[in-house]
N, C-alpha and C positions, 0 to 999 in steps of 0.2 A: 940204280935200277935193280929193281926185283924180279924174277920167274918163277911165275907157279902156273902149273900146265900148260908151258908155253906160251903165258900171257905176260908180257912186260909189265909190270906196274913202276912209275916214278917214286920216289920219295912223296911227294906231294899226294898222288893218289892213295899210297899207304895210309896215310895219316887221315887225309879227308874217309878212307872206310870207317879208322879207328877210331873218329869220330861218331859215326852213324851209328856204327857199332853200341859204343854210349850211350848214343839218344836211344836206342832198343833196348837195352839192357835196361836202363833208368827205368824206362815208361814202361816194362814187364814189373819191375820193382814194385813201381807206385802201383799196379793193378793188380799182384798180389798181397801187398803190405809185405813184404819180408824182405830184408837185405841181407844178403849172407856177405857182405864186405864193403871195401870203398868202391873206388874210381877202378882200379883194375877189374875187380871182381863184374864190375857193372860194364865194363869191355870184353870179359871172357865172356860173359853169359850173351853179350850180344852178337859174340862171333860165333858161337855153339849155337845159337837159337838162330842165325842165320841157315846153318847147315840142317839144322831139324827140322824147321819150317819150312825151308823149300823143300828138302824132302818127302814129306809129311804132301806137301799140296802135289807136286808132281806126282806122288804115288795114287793119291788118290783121283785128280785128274781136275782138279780147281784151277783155275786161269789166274793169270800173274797182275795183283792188282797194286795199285799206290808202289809204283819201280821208281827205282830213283836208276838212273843211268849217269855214271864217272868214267870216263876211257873207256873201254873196250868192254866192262863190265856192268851188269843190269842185275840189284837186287830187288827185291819183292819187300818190300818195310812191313807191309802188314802180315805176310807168311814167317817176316823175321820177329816181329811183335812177337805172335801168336808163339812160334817156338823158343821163344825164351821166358813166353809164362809159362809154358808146360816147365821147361827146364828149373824156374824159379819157384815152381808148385810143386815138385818132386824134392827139393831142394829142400822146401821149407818143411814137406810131411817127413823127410827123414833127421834131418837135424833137428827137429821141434820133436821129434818122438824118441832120439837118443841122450837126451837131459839129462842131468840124474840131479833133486833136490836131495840137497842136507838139511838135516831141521838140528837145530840143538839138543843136548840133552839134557 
């Protein structure tokens, strides 16, 4: 058993987010074209674009669309989409901008 904010989550529920998580991360991937890594990287970005996204739509004042509901907890997929392409387009204009080519001499 896990606690965060005084929410229980099981083993089982962990794993089912860290999934979702995934399928966000991946499906911002493919809608950027850029991968900045494997399998994990495509689990952080979905866990971080969960937290920007929902934040992003609550501040502005957008309604909660496509929720997926696990136990006790209700995310937004398509407010977590959206902030993990921000995250993965930020990603890609700074690491595609800090390169450096060598040519030969």
């Amino acid at each position: 058993m896990f606690a965060i904010n005084g929410i229980e989550f099981s083993l089982v529920e962990v794993l089912i987010w860290l999934v979702v998580a995934l399928i966000c991360g991946a499906i911002a991937e493919a809608i950027v074209g850029y991968s900045p890594g494997g399998l994990i990287a495509s689990t952080a970005i979905g866990l971080v674009g969960a937290f920007v996204g929902s934040w992003l739509a609550r501040n502005i004042g957008l309604p909660a669309l496509l929720t997926f509901t696990f136990g006790d907890v209700q995310i937004e997929l398509l407010w977590t989409i959206l902030g993990a392409t921000l995250l993965v387009g930020l990603l890609a204009l700074v690491r595609r901008g800090t390169r450096r080519r060598y040519r030969r001499a």
